[in-house]
PDB file of N, CA, C and O in Angstrom:
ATOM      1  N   UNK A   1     -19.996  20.615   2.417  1.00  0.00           N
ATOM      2  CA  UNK A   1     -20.429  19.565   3.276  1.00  0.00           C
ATOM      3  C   UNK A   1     -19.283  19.257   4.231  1.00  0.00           C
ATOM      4  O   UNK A   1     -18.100  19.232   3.894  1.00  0.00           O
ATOM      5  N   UNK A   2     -19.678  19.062   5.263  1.00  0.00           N
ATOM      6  CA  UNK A   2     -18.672  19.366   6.209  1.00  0.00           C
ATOM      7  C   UNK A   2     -18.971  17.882   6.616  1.00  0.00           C
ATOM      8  O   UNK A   2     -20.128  17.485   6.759  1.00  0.00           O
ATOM      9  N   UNK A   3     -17.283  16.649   6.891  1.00  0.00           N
ATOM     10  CA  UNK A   3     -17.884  15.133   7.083  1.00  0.00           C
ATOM     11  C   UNK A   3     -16.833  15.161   8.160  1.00  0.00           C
ATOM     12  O   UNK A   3     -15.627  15.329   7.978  1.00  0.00           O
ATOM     13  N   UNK A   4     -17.501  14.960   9.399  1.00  0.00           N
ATOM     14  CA  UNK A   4     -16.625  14.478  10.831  1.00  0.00           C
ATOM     15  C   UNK A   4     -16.114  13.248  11.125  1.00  0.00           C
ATOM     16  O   UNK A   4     -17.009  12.577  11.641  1.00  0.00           O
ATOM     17  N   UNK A   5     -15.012  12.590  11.032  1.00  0.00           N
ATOM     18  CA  UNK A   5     -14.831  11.293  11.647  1.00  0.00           C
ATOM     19  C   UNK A   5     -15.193  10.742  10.993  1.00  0.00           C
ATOM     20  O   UNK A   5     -15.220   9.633  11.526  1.00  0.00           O
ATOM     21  N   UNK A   6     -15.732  10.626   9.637  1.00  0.00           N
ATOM     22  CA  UNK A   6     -15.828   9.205   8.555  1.00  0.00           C
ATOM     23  C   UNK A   6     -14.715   9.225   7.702  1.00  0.00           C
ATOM     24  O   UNK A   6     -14.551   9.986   6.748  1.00  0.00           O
ATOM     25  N   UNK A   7     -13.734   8.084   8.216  1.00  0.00           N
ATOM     26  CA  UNK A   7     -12.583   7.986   7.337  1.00  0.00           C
ATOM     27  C   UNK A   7     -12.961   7.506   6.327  1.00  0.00           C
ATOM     28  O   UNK A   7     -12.425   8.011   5.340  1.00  0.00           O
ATOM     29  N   UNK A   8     -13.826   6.557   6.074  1.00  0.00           N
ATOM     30  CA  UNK A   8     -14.155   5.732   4.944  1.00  0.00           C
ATOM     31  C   UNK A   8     -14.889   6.304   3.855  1.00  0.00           C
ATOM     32  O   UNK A   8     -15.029   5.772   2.754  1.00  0.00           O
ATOM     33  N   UNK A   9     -15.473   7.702   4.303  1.00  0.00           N
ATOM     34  CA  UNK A   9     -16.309   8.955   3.266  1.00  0.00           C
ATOM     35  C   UNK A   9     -15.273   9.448   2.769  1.00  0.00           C
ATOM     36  O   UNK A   9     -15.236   9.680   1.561  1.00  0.00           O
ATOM     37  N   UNK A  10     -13.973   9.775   3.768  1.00  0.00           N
ATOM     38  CA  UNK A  10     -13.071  11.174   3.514  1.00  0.00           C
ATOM     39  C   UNK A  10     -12.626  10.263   1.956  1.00  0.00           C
ATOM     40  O   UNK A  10     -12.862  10.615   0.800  1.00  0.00           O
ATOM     41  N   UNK A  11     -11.899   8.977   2.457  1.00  0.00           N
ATOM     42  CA  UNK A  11     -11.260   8.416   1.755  1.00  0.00           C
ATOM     43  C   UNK A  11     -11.572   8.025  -0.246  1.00  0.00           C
ATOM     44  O   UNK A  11     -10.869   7.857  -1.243  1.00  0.00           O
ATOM     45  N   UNK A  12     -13.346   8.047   0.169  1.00  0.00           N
ATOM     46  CA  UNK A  12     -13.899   7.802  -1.297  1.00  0.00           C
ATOM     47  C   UNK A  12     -13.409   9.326  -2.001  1.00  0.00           C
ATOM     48  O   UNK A  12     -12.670   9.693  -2.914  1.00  0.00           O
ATOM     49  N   UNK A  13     -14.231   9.900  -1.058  1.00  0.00           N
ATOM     50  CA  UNK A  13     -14.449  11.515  -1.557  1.00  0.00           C
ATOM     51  C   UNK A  13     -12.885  12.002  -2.140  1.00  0.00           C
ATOM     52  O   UNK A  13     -12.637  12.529  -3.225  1.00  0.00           O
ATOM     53  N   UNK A  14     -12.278  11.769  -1.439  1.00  0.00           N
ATOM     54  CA  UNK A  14     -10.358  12.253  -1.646  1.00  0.00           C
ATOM     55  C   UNK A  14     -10.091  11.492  -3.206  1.00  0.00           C
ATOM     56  O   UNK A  14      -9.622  12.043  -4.202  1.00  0.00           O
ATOM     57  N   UNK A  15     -10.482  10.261  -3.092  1.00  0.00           N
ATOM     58  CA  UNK A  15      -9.867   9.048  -4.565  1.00  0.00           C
ATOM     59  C   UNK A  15     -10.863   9.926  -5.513  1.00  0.00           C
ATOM     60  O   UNK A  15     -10.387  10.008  -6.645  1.00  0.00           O
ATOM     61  N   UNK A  16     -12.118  10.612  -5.375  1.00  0.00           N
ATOM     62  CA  UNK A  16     -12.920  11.107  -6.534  1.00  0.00           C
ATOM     63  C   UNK A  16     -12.868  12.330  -7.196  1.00  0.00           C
ATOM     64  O   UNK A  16     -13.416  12.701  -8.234  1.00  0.00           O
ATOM     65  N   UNK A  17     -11.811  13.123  -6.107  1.00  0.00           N
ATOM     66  CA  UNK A  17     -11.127  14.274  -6.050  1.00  0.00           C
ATOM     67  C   UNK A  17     -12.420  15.340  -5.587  1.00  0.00           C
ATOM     68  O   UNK A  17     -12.578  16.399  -6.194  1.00  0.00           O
ATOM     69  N   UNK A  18     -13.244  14.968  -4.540  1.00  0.00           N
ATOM     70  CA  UNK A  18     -14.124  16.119  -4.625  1.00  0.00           C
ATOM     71  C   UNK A  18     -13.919  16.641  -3.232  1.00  0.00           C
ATOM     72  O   UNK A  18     -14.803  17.080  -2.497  1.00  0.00           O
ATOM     73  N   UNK A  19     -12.967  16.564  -3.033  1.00  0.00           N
ATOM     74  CA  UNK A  19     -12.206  17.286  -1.788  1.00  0.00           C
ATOM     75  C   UNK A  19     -11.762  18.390  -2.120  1.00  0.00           C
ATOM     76  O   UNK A  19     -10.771  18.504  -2.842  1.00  0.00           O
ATOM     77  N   UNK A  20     -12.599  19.639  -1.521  1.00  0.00           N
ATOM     78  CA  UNK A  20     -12.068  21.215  -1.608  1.00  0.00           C
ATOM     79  C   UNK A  20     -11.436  21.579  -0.640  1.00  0.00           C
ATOM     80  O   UNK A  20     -10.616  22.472  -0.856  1.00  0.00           O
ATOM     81  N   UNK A  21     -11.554  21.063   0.739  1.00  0.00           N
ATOM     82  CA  UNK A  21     -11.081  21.733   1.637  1.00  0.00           C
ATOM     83  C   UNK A  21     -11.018  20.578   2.493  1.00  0.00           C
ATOM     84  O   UNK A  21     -12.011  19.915   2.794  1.00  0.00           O
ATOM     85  N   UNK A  22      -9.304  20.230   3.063  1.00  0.00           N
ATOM     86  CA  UNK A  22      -9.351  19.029   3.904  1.00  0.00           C
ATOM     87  C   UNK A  22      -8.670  19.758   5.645  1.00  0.00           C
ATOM     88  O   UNK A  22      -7.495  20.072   5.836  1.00  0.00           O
ATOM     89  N   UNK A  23      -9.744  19.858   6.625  1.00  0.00           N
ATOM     90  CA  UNK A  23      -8.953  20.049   8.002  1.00  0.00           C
ATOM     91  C   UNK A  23      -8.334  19.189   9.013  1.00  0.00           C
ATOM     92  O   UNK A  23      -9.318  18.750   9.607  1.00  0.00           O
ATOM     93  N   UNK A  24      -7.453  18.761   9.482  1.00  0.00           N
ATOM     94  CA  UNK A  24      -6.960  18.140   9.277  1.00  0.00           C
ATOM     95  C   UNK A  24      -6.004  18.435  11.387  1.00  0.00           C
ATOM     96  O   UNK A  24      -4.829  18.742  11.586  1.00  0.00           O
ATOM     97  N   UNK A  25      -7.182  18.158  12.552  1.00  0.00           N
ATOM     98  CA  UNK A  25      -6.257  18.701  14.058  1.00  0.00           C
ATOM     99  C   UNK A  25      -5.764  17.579  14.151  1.00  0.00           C
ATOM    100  O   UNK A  25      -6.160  16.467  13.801  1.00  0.00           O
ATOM    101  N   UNK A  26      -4.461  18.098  14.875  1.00  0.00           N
ATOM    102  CA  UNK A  26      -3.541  17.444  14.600  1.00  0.00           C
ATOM    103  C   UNK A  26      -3.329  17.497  16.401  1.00  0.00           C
ATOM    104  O   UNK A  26      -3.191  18.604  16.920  1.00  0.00           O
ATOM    105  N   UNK A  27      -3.318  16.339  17.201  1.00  0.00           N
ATOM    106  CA  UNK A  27      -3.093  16.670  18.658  1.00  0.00           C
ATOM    107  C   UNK A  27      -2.189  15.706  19.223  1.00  0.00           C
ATOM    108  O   UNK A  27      -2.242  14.525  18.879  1.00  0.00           O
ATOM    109  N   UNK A  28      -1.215  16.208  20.219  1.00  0.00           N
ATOM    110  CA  UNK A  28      -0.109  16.643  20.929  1.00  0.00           C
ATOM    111  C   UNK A  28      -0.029  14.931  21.509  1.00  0.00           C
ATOM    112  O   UNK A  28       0.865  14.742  22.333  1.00  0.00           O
ATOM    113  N   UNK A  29      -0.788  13.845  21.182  1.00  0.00           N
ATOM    114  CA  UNK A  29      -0.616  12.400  21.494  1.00  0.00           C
ATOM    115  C   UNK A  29      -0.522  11.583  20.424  1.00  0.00           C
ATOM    116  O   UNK A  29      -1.212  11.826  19.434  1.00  0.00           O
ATOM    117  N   UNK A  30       0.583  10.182  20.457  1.00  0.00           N
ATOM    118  CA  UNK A  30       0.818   9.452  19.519  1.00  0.00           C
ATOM    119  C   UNK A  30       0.221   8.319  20.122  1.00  0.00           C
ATOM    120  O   UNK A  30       0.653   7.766  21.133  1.00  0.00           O
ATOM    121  N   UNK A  31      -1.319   7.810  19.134  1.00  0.00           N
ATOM    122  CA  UNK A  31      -1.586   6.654  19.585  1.00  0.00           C
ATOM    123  C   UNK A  31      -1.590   5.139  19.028  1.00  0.00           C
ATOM    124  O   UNK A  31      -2.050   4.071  19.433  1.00  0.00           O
ATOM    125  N   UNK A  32      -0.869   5.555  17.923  1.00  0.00           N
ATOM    126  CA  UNK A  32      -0.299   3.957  17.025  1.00  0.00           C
ATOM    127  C   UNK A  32      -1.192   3.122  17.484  1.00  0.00           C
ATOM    128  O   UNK A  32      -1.018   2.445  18.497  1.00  0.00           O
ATOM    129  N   UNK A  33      -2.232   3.103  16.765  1.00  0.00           N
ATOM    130  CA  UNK A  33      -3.614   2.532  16.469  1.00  0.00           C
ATOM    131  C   UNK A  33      -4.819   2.802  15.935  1.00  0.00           C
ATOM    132  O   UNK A  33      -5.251   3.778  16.548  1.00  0.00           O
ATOM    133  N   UNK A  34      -5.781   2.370  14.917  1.00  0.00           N
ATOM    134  CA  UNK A  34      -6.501   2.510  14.789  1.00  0.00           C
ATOM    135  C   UNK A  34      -6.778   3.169  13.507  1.00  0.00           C
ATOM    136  O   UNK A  34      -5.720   3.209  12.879  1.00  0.00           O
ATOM    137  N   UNK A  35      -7.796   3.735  12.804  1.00  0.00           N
ATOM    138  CA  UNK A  35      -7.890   3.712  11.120  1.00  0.00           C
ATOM    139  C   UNK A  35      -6.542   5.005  11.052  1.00  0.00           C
ATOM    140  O   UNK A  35      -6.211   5.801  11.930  1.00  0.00           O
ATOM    141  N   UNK A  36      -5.943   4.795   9.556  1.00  0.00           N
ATOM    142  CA  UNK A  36      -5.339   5.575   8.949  1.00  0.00           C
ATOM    143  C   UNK A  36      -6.007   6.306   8.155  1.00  0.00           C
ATOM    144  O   UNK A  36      -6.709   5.733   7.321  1.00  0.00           O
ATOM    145  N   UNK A  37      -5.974   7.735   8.197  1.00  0.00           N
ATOM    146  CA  UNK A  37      -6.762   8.358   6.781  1.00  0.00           C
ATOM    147  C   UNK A  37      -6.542   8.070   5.365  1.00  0.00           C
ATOM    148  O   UNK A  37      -7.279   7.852   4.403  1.00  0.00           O
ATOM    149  N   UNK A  38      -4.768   8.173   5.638  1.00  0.00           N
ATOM    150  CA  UNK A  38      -4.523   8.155   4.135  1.00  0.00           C
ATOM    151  C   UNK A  38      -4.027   6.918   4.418  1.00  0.00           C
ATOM    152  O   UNK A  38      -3.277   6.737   5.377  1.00  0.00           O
ATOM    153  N   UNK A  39      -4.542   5.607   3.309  1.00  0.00           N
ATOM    154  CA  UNK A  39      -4.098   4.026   3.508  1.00  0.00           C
ATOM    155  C   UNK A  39      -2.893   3.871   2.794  1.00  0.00           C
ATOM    156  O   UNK A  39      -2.345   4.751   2.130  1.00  0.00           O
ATOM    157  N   UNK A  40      -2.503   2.713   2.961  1.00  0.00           N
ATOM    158  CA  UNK A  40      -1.063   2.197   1.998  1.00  0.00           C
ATOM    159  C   UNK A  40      -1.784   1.796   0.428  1.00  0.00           C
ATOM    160  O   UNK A  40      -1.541   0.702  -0.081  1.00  0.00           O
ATOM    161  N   UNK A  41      -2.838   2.980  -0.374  1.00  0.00           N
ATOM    162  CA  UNK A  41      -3.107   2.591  -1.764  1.00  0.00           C
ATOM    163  C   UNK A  41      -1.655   3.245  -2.599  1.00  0.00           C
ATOM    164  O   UNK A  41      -0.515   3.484  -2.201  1.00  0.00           O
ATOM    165  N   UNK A  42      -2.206   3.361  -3.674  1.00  0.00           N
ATOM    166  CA  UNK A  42      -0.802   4.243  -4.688  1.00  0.00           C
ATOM    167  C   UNK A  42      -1.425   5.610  -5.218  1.00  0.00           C
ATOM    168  O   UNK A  42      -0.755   6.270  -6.013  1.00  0.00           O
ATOM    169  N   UNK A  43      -2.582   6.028  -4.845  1.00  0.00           N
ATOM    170  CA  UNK A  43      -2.731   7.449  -5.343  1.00  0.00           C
ATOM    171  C   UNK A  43      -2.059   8.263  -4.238  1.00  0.00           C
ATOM    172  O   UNK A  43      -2.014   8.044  -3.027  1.00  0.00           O
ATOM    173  N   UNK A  44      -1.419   9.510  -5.152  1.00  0.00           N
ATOM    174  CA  UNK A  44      -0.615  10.167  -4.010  1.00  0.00           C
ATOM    175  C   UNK A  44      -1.798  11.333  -4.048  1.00  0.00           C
ATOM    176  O   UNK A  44      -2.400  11.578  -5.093  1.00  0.00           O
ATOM    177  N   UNK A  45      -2.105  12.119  -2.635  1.00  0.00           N
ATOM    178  CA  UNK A  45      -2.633  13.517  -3.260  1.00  0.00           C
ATOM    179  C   UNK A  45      -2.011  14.532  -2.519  1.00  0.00           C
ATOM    180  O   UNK A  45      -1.874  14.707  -1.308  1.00  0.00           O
ATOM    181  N   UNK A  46      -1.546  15.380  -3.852  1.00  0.00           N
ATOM    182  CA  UNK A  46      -0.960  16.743  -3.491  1.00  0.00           C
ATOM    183  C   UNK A  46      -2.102  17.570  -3.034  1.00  0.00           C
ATOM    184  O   UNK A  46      -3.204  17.591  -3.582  1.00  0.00           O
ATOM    185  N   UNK A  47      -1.651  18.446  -1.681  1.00  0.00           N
ATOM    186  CA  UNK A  47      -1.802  19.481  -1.043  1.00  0.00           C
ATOM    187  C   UNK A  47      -1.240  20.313  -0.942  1.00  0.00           C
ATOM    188  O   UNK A  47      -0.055  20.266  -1.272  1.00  0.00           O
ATOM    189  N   UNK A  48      -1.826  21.539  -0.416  1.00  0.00           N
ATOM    190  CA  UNK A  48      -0.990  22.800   0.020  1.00  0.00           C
ATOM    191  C   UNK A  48      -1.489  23.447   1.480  1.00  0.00           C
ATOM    192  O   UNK A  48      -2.669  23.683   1.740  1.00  0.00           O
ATOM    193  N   UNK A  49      -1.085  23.534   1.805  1.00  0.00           N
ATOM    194  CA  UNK A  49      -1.272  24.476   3.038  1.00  0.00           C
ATOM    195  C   UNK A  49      -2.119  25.637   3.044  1.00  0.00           C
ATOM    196  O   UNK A  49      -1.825  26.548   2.270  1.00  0.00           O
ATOM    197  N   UNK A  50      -3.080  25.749   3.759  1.00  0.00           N
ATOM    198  CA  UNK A  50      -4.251  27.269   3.375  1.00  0.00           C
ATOM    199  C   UNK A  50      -3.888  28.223   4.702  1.00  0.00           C
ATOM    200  O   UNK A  50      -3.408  29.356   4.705  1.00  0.00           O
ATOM    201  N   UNK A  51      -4.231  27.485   5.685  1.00  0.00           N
ATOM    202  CA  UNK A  51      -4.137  28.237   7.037  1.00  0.00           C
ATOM    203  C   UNK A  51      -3.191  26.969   8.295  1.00  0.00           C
ATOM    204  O   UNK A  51      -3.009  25.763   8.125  1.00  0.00           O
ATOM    205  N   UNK A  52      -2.876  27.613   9.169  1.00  0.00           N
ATOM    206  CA  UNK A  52      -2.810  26.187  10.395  1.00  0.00           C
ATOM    207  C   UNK A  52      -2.903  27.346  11.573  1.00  0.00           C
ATOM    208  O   UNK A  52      -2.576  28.531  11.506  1.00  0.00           O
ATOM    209  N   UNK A  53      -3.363  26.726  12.483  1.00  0.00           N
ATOM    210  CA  UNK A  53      -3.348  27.649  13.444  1.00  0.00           C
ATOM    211  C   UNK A  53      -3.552  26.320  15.107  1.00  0.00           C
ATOM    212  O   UNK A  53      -4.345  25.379  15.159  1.00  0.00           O
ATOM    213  N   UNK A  54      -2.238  26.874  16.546  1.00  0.00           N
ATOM    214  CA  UNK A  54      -2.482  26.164  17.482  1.00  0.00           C
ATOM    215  C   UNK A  54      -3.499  26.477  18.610  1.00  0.00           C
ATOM    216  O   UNK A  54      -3.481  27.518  19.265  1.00  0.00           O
ATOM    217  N   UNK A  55      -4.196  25.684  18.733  1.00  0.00           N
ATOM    218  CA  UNK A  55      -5.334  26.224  20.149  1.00  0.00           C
ATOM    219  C   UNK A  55      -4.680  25.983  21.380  1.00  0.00           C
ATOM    220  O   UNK A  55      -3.838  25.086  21.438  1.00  0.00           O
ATOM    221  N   UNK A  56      -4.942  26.630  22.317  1.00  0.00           N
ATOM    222  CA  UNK A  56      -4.738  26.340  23.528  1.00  0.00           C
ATOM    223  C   UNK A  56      -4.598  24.682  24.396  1.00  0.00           C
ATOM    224  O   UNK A  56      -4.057  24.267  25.421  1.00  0.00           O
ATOM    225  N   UNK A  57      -5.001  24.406  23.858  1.00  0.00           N
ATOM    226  CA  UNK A  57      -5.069  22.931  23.870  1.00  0.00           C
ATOM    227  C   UNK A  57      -3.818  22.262  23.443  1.00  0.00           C
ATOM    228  O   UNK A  57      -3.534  21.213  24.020  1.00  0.00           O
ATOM    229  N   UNK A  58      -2.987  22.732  22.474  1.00  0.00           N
ATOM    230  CA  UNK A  58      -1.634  22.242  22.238  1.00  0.00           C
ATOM    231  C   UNK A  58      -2.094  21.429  20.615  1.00  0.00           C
ATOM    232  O   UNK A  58      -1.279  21.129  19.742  1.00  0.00           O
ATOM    233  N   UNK A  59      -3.863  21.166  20.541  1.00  0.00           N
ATOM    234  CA  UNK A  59      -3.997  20.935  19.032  1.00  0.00           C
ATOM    235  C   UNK A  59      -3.366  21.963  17.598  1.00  0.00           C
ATOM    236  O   UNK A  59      -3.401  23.194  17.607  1.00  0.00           O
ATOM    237  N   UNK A  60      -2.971  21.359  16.767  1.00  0.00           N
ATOM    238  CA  UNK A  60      -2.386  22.059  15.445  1.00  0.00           C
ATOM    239  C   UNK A  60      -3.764  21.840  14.399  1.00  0.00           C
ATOM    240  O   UNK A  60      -3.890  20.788  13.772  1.00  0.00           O
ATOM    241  N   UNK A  61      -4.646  22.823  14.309  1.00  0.00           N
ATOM    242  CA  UNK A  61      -5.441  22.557  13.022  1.00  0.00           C
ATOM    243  C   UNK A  61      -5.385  23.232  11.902  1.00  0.00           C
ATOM    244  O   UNK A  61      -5.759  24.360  11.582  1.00  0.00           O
ATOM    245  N   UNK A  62      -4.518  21.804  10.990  1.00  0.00           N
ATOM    246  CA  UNK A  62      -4.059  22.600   9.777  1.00  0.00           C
ATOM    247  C   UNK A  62      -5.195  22.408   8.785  1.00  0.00           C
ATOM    248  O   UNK A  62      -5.839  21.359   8.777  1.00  0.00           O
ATOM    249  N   UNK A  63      -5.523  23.695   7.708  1.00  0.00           N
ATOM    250  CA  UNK A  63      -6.626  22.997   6.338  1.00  0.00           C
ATOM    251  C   UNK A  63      -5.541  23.234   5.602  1.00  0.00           C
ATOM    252  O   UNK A  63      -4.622  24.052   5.616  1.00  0.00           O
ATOM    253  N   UNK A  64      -5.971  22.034   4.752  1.00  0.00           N
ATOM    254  CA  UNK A  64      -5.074  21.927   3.194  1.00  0.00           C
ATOM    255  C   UNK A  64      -6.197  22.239   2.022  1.00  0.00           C
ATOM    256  O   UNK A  64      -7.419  22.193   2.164  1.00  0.00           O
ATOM    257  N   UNK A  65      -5.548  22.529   0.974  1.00  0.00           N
ATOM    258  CA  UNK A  65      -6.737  22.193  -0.170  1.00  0.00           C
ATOM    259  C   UNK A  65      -5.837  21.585  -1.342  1.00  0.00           C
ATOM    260  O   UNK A  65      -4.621  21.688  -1.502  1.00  0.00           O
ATOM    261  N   UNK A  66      -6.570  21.074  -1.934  1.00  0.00           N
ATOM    262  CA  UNK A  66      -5.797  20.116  -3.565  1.00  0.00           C
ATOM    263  C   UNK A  66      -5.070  20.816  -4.186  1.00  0.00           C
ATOM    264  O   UNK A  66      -5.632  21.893  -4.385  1.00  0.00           O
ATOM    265  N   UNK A  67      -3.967  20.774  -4.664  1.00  0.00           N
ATOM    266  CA  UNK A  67      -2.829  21.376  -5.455  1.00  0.00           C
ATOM    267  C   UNK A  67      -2.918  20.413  -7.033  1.00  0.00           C
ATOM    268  O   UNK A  67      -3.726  19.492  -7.154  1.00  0.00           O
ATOM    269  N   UNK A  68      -2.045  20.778  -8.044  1.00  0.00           N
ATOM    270  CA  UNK A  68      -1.354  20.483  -9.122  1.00  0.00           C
ATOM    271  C   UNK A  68      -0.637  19.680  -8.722  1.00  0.00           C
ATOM    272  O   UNK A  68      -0.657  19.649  -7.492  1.00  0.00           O
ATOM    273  N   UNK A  69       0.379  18.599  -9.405  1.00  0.00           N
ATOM    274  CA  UNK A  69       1.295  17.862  -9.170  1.00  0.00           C
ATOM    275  C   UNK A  69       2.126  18.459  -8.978  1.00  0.00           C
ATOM    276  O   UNK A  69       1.914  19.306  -9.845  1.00  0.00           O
ATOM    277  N   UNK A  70       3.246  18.855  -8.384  1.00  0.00           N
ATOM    278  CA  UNK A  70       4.258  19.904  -8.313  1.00  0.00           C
ATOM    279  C   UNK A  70       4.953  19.108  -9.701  1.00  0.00           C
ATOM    280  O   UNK A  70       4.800  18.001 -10.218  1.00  0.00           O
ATOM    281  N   UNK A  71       5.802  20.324  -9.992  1.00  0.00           N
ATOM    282  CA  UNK A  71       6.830  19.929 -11.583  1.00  0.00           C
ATOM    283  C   UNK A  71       7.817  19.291 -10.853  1.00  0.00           C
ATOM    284  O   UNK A  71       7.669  19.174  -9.636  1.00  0.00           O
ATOM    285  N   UNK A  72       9.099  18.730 -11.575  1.00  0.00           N
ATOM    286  CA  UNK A  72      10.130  17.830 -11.603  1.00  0.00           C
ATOM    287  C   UNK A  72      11.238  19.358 -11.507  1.00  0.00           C
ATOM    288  O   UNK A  72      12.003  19.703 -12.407  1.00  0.00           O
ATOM    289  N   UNK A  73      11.032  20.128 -10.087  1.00  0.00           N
ATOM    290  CA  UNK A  73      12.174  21.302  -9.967  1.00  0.00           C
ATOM    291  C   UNK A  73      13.172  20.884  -9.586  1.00  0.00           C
ATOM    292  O   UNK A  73      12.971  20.166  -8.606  1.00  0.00           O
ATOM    293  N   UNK A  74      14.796  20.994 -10.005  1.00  0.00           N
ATOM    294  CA  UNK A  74      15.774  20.490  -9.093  1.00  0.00           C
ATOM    295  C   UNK A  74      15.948  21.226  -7.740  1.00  0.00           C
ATOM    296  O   UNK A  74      15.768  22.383  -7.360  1.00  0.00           O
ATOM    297  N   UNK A  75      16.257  20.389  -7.329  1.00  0.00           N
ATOM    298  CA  UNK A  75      16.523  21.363  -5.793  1.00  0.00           C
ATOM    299  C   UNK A  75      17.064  22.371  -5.462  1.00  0.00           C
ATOM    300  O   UNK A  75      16.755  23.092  -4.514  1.00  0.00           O
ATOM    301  N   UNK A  76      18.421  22.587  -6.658  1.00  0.00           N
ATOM    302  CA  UNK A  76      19.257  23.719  -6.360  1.00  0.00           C
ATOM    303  C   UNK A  76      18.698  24.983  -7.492  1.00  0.00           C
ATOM    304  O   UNK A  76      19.405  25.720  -8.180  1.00  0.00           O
ATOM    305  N   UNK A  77      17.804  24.954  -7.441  1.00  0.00           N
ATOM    306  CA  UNK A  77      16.586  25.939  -7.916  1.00  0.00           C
ATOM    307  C   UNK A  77      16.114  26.503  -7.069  1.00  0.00           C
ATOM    308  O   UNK A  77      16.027  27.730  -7.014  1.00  0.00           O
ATOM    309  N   UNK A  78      15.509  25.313  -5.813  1.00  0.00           N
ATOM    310  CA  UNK A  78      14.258  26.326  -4.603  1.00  0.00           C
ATOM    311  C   UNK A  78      15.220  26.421  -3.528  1.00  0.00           C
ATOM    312  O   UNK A  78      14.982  27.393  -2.810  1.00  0.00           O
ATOM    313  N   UNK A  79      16.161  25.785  -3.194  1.00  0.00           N
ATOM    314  CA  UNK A  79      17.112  25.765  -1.806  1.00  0.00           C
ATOM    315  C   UNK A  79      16.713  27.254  -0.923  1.00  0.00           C
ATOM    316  O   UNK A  79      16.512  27.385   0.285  1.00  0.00           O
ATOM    317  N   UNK A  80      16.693  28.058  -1.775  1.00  0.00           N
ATOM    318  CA  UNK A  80      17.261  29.407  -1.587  1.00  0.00           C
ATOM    319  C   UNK A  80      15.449  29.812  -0.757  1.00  0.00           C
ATOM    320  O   UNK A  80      15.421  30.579   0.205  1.00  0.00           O
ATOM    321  N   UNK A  81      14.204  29.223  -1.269  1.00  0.00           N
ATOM    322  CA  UNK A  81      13.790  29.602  -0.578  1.00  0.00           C
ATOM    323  C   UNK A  81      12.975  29.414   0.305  1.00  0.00           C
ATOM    324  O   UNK A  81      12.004  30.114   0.593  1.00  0.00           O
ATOM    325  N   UNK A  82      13.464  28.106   0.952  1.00  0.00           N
ATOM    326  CA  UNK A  82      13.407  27.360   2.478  1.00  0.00           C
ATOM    327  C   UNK A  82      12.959  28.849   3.644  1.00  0.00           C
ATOM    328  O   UNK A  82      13.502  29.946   3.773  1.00  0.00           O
ATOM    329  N   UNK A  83      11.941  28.330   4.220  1.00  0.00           N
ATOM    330  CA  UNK A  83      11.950  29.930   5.453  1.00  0.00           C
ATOM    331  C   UNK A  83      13.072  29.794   6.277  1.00  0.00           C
ATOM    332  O   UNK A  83      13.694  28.745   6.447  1.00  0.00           O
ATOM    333  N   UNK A  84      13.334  30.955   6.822  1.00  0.00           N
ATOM    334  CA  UNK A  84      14.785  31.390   7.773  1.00  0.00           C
ATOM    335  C   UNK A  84      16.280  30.724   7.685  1.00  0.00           C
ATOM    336  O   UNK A  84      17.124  30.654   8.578  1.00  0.00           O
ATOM    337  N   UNK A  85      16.355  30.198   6.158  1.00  0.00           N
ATOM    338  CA  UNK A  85      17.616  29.357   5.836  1.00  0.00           C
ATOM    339  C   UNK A  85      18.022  30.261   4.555  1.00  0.00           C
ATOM    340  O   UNK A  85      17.435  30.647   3.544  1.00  0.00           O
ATOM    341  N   UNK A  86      19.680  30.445   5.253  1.00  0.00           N
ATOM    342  CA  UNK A  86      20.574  31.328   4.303  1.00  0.00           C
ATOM    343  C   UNK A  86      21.353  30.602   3.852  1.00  0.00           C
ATOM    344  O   UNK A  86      21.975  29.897   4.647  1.00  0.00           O
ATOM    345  N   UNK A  87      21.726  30.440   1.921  1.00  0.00           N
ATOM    346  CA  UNK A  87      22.499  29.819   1.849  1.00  0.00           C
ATOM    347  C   UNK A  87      23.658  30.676   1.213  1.00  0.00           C
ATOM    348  O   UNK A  87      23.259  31.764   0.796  1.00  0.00           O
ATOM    349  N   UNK A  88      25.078  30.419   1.035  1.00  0.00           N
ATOM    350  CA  UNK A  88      26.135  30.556   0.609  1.00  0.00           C
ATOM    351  C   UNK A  88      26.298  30.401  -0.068  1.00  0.00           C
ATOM    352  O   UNK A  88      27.446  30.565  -0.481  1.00  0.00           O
TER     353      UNK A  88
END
């Protein structure tokens, strides 16, 4: 089911976890106003990245889909594998 522009659907649907696939354009103006998707509640939800791709337009449309909680990794575990960062 594909839901356009109802933040207030996305938002139930997301808290009920029946979110498979969230898209998510992302465009090239900051207009500090108006509904937030994700509100100031306390559920956090982990994502991951599926695809993102930019249109001509200068829009970024990224889809995410639901992840696991990530584990408690220390950092100097993954450092190493940050993209295009070499460490010493």
């Amino acid at each position: 089911m594909l839901i356009p522009g109802s933040v207030s659907v996305v938002r139930r649907l997301l808290a009920a976890g029946l979110i498979d696939q969230l898209r998510l354009p992302v465009h090239p103006v900051a207009v500090r106003h108006g509904l937030k998707l994700f509100d100031d509640g306390e559920l956090s939800y982990h994502l991951r990245l599926v695809r993102s791709e930019t249109l001509p337009t200068g829009v970024v449309r990224l889809i995410y889909a639901p992840t696991e909680t990530p584990g408690a990794t220390p950092y100097d575990d993954i450092k190493d594998q940050a993209p295009g960062v070499e460490y010493s």
